[in-house]
N, C-alpha and C positions, 0 to 999 in steps of 0.2 A: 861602504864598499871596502874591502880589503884592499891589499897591495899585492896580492896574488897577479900574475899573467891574465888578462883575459882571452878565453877561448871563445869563438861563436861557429856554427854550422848553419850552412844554407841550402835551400833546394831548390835548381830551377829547371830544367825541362828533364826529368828523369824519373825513374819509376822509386825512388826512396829505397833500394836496397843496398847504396852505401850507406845510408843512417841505419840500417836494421843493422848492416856491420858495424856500425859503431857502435849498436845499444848490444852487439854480441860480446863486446868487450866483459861484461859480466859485473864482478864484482874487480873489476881494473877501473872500471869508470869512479869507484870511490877514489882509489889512488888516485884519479886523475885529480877529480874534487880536491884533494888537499894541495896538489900541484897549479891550480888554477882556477877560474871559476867560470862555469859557461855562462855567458852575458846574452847570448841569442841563438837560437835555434830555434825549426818547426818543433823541435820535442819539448820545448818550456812554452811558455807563454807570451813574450814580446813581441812588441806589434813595430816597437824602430828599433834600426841599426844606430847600434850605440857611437860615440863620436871616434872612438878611437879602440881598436881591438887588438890583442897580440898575433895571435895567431885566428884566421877563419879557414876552415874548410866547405870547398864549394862543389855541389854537387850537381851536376845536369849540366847540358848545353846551355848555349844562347840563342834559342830558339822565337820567345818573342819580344816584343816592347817593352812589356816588365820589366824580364828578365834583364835584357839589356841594361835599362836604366836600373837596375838594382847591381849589378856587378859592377857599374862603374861606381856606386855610391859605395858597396864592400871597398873594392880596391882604395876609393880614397881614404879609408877607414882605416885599412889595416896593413900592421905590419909586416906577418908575411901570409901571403896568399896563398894555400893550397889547394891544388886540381883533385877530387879523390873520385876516382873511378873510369872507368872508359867514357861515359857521357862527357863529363869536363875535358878530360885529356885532349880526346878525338872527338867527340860530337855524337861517336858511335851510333846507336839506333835512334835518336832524332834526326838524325842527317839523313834517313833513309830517302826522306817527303822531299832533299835537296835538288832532286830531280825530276819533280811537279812542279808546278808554278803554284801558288798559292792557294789563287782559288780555286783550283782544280782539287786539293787538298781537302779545302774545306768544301766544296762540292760532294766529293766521296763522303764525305765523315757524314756529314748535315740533311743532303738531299736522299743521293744512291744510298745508305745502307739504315736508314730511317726510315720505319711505316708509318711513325705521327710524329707531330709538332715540326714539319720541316722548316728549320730553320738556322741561320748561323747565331749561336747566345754572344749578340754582342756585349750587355751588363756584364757577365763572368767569364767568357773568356775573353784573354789580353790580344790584343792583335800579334798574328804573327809576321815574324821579318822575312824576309824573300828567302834565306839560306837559315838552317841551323848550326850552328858555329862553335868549337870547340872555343874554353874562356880565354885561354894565351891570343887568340883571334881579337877578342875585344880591350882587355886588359893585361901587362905585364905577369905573370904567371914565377911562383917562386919557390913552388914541389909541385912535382907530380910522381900522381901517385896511380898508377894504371889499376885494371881489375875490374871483372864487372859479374858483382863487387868484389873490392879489395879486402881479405884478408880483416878481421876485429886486430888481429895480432899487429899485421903491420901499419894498423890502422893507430893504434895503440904507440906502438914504439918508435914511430916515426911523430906521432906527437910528444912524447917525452923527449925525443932525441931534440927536438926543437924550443922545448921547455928547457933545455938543459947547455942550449946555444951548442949545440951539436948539429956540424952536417947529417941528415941520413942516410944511411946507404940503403938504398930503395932495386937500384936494376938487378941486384944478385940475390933479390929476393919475392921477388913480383913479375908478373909478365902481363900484358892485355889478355882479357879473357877468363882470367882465373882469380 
């Protein structure tokens, strides 16, 4: 292993279109590569969270038990944590279900809009938690990075800025939404 930074990205209840902004980065993502090394991500192939990470970016809510138990185990991981996208910040469009009760949730999804196999997939999917919850809700939060999604650019700059023990300057250049 080098002595490069490590970088990791995570996904947890969100639709992966702040990792498609990350992989829009292009040919920055080599820069990044010699700035640091990605140790984990859905876009490589690692199945644990390594013991100790420089920077992760985390994307989705905390929607269910997984999830939950995987951001507390990120956060013990690593050094600085960032929110990237409206899902993490705010909870945004998982939070929609915050105002069904659970199994009413999984009632609609499983029963009402199913013509076969009615039923809830308890083996794959993870149980979910009463509320969907932005990450700062669960864990200590230490960039946010709004957008849905954020920006390959500021996605990009705001990791180098961090690579380089640089605050970001994020609010004059990002908004929720965009």
């Amino acid at each position: 292993m080098s002595d490069k930074p490590k970088l990791a990205t995570v996904w947890l209840d969100g639709c992966s279109g702040c990792h498609m902004s990350f992989l829009d980065m292009d040919e920055r993502i080599l820069v990044l590569a010699t700035l640091a090394d990605v140790v984990y991500s859905p876009l490589v192939d690692h199945k644990e969270f390594p013991d100790m990470v420089d920077i992760t970016l985390i994307e989705g809510a905390v929607s269910s038990q997984e999830d939950f138990d995987k951001i507390r185990k990120v956060r013990a991981h690593t050094k600085v944590l960032v929110s990237l996208g409206d899902c993490a910040v705010t909870a945004n469009v998982p939070a929609m279900r915050n105002r069904f009760k659970v199994d009413a949730v999984l009632d609609r999804a499983y029963f009402e809009n199913a013509a076969l196999n009615q039923q809830i997939p308890v083996d794959v999917i993870p149980p979910l938690r009463k509320k969907s919850v932005p990450v700062h809700q669960v864990v200590p939060v230490d960039v946010f990075i709004p957008g849905c999604p954020p920006s390959a650019d500021i996605i990009y700059e705001t990791v180098v800025e961090i690579l380089q023990n640089r605050p970001p300057e994020i609010r004059s250049r990002t908004r929720f939404g965009a």
